[in-house]
C-alpha positions as CSV (number, residue, x, y, z in Angstrom):
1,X,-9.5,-2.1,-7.2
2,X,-7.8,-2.9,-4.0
3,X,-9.5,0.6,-2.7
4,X,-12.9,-1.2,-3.3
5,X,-12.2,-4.6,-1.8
6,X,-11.1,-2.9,1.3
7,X,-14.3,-0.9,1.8
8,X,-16.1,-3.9,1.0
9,X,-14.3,-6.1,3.2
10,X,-15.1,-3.5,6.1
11,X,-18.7,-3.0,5.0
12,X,-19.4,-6.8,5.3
13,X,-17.2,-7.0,8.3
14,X,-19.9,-7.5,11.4
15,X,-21.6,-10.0,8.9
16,X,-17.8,-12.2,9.4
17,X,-17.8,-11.6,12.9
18,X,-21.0,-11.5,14.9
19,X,-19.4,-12.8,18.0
20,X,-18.6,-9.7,18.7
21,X,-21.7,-7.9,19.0
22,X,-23.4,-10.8,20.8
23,X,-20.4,-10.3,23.1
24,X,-21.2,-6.5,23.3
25,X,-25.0,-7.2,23.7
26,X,-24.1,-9.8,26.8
27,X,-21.8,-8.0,28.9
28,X,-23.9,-4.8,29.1
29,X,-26.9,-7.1,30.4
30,X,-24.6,-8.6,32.5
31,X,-23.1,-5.3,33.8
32,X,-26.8,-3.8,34.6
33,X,-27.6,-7.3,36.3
34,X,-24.7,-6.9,38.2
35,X,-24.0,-3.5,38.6
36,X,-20.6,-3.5,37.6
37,X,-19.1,-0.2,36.3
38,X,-15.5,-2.0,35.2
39,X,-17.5,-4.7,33.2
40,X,-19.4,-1.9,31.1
41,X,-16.0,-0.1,30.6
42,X,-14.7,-3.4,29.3
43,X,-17.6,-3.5,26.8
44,X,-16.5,0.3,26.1
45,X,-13.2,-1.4,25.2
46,X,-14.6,-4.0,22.8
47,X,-17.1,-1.8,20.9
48,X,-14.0,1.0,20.3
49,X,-12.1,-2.2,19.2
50,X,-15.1,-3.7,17.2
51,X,-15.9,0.1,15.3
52,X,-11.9,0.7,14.6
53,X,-11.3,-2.4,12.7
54,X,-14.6,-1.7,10.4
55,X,-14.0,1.9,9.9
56,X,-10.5,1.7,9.6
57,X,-10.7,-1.0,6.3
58,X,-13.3,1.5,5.3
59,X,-10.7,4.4,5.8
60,X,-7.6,3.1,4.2
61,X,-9.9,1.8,1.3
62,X,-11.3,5.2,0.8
63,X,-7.7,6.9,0.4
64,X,-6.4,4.3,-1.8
65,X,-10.0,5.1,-4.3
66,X,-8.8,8.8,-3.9
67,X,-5.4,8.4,-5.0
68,X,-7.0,6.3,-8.2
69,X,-9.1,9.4,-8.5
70,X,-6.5,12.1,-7.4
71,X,-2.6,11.8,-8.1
72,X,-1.6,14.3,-6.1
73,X,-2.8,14.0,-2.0
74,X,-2.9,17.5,-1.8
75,X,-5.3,18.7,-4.2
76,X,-9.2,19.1,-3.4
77,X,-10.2,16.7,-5.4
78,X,-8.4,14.2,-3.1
79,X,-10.0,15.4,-0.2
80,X,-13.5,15.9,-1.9
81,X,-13.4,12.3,-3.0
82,X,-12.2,10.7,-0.1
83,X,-14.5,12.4,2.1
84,X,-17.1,11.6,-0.8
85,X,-16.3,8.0,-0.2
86,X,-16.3,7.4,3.3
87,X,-19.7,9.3,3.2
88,X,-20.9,6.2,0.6
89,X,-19.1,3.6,2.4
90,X,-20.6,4.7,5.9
91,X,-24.7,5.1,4.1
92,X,-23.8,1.4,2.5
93,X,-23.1,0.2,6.2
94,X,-25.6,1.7,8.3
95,X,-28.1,0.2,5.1
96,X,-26.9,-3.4,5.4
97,X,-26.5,-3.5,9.1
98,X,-29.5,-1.3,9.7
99,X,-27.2,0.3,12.0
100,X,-28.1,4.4,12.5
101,X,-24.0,5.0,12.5
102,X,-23.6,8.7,12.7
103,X,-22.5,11.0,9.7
104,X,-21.2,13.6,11.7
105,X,-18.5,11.3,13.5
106,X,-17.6,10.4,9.7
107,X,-17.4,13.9,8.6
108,X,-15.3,15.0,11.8
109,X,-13.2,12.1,11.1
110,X,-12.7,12.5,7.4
111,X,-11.6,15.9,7.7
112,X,-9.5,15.7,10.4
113,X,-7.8,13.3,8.7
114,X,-7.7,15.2,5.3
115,X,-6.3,17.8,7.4
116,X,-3.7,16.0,8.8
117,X,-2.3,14.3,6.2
118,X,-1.5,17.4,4.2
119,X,1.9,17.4,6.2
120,X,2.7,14.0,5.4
121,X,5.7,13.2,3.3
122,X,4.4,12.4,0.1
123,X,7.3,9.3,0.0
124,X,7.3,5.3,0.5
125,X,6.3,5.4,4.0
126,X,3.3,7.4,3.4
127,X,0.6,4.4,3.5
128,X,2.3,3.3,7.0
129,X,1.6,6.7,8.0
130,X,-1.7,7.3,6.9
131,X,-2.9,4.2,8.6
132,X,-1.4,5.1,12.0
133,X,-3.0,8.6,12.0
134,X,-6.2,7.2,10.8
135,X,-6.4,4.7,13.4
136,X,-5.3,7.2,16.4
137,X,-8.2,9.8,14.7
138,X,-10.7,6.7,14.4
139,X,-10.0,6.3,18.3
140,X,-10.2,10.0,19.2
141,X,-13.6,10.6,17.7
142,X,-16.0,7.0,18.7
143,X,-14.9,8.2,22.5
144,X,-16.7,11.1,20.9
145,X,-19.7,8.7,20.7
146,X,-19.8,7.3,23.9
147,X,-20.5,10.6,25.7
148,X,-23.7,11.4,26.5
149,X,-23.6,15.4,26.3
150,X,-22.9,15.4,22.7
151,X,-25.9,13.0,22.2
152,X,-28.3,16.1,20.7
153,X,-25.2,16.8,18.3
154,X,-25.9,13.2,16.0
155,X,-22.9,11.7,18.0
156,X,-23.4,8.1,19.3
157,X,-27.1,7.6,18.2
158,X,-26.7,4.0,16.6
159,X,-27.6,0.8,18.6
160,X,-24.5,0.2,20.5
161,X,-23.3,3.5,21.6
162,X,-27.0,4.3,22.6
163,X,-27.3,1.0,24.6
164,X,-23.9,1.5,26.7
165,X,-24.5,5.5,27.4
166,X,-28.0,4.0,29.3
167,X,-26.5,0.9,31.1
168,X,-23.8,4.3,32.2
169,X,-26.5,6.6,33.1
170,X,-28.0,3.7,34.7
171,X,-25.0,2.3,36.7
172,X,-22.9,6.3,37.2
173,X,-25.2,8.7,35.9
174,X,-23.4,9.2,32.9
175,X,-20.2,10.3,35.1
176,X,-17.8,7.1,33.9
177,X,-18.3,7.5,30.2
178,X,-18.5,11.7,30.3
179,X,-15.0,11.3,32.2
180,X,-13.2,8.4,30.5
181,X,-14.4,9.5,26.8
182,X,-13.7,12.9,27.2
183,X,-10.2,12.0,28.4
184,X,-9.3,9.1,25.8
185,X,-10.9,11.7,22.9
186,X,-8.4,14.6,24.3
187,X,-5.3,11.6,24.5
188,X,-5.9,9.8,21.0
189,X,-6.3,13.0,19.2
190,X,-3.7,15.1,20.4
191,X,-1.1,11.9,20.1
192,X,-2.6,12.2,16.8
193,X,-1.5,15.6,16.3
194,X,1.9,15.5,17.7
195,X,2.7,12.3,16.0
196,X,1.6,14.3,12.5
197,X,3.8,17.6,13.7
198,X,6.7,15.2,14.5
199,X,6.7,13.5,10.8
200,X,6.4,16.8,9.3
201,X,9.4,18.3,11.0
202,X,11.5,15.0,10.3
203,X,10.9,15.5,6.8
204,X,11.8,18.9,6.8
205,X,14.9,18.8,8.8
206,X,15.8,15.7,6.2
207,X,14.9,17.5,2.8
208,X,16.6,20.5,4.7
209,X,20.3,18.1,4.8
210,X,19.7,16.9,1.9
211,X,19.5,20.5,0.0
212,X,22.8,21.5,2.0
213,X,24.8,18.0,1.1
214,X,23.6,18.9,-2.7
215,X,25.0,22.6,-2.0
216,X,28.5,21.5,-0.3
217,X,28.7,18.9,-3.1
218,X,28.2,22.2,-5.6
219,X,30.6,24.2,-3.5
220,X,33.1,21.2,-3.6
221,X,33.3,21.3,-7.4
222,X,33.5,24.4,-7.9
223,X,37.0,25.1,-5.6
224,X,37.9,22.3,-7.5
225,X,37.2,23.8,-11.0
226,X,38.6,26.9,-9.7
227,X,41.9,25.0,-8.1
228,X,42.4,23.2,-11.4
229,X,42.4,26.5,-13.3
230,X,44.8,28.3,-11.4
231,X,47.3,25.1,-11.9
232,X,46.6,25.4,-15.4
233,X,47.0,29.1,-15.4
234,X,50.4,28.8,-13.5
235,X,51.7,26.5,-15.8
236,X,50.8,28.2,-19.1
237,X,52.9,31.4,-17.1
238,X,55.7,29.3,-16.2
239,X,56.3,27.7,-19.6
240,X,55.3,30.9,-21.4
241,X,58.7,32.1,-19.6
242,X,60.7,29.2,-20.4
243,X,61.0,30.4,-23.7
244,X,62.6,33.4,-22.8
245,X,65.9,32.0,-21.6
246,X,65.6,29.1,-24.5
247,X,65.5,31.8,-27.0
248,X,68.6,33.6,-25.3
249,X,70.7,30.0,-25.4
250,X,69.4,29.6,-29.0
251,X,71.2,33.1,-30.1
252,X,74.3,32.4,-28.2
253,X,74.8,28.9,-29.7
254,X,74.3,30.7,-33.6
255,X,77.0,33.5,-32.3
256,X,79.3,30.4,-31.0
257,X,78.5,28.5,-34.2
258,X,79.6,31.2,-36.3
259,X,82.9,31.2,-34.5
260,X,83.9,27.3,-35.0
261,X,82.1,26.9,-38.3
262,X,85.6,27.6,-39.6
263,X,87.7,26.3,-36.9
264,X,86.3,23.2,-35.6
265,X,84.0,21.0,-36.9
266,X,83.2,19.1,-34.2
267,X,82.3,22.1,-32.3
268,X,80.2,22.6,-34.9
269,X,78.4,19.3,-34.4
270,X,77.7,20.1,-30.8
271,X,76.2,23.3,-31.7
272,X,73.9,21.7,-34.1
273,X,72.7,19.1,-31.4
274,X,72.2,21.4,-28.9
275,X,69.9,23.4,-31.7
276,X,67.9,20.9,-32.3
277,X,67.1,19.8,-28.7
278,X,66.5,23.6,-28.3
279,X,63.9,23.5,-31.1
280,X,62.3,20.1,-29.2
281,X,61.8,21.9,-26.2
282,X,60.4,24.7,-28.0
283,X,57.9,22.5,-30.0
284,X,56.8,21.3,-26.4
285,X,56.6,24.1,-25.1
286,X,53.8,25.1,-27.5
287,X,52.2,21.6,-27.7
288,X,51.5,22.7,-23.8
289,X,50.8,26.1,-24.5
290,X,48.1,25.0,-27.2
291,X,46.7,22.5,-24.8
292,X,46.6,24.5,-21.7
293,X,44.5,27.6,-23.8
294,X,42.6,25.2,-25.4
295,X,41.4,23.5,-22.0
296,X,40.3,27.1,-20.1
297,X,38.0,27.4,-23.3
């Protein structure tokens, strides 16, 4: 729903703002009058200005319809349908404005822009991203329009664009808008490119830190496993030997108990203690035993 509004909202956009074609229409008369290259650049300026703000509602509009249509930003049928609908929104403007916007500069657009935003990161910034490489494509391809070579391609044939390549040919001989528009178009796009290179290595080198904090995490617990079994491992050894001596003490107390039964009995009563802390220790020592081999299963 939002996807629609937008395209609408930049459909009916130069119906909200006609200033600024009458501005447009005014300062190329004035710069023929005159003959004043740097006012028809100015009026360059404004129409780039005037044509990103439509397309780029248009644009954004179109990607959020695609992603209704398309979960997944990488599949054809994202990039079908979004080029699909900025080919509808652009016939739904040129019909209301009776403006002779061309399809090819779409098309370019729309798949440059398909193309670039295969690398990026398919997280909570993506929107923010989108937009900015839209807008720097948007940029790159009406300079496109504005020069007057690529005029027999369908490039810069509506109203506007046709209007200031003659008040250039008129003023420069087409020089000023051949240079500056072959120059911004080279600038914008390859920004464009960079800036889409850059985000797709950040992401990388991030997902790549995260994968190797998830494997020292992995690492971490498992020296730790390991450390804790070989504690448990030395302990079952060392109290698995502690019976050894007890059991020795235990026979040398019955041999000693035997000798005082008859002679002394209190003798005999330390003997009989001493057994039975001998038999606590031993019941301990096999409560730890039990515990210890129950714990490495």
């Amino acid at each position: 729903m939002i996807g629609l509004v937008l395209v609408g909202y930049g459909t009916a956009l130069p119906s909200l703002y006609e200033n600024w074609s009458g501005f447009i229409i005014d300062h190329l008369h004035d710069s023929i009058v005159k003959g004043d290259s740097g006012l028809l650049l100015i009026t360059t300026f404004v129409f780039i200005a005037r044509y990103i703000i439509i397309f780029f509602f248009q644009y954004f509009g179109a990607m959020l319809i695609s992603h209704a249509i398309a979960r997944f930003p990488d599949s054809m049928i994202f990039s079908v349908s979004f080029i699909g609908c900025i080919v509808l929104a652009a016939a739904a403007f040129n019909l209301i404005h009776y403006e002779h916007f061309s399809y090819t500069g779409h098309l370019l657009t729309a798949g440059i822009v398909t193309l670039l935003q295969l690398y990026i990161p398919k997280q909570k910034h993506y929107y923010v991203i989108f937009s900015i490489i839209s807008v720097l494509v948007l940029i790159a391809i009406l300079w496109l329009h504005l020069i007057p070579a690529l005029t027999p391609f369908g490039l810069g044939k509506n109203d506007f664009a046709a209007s200031i390549k003659r008040a250039d040919q008129f003023l420069t001989g087409s020089s000023l808008l051949n240079t500056i528009a072959a120059i911004f178009f080279s600038v914008f796009l390859t920004i464009a490119v960079i800036f889409t290179l850059l985000i797709y290595l950040v992401n990388k080198q991030a997902e790549t830190m995260k994968k190797y904090y998830i494997q020292e995490e992995e690492l971490k617990e498992t020296q730790s496993a390991l450390m804790e079994s070989k504690v448990y491992q030395e302990i079952g050894m060392l109290v698995h030997d502690l019976k050894t001596p007890l059991v020795t003490i235990e026979g040398l107390i019955s041999l000693i108990d035997l000798r005082v039964k008859k002679e002394n009995g209190i003798m005999q009563d330390y003997c009989t203690q001493m057994n039975n802390s001998i038999d606590k220790m031993k019941d301990m020592i096999s409560e730890i035993l039990y515990e210890n081999t129950k714990g490495s299963l």
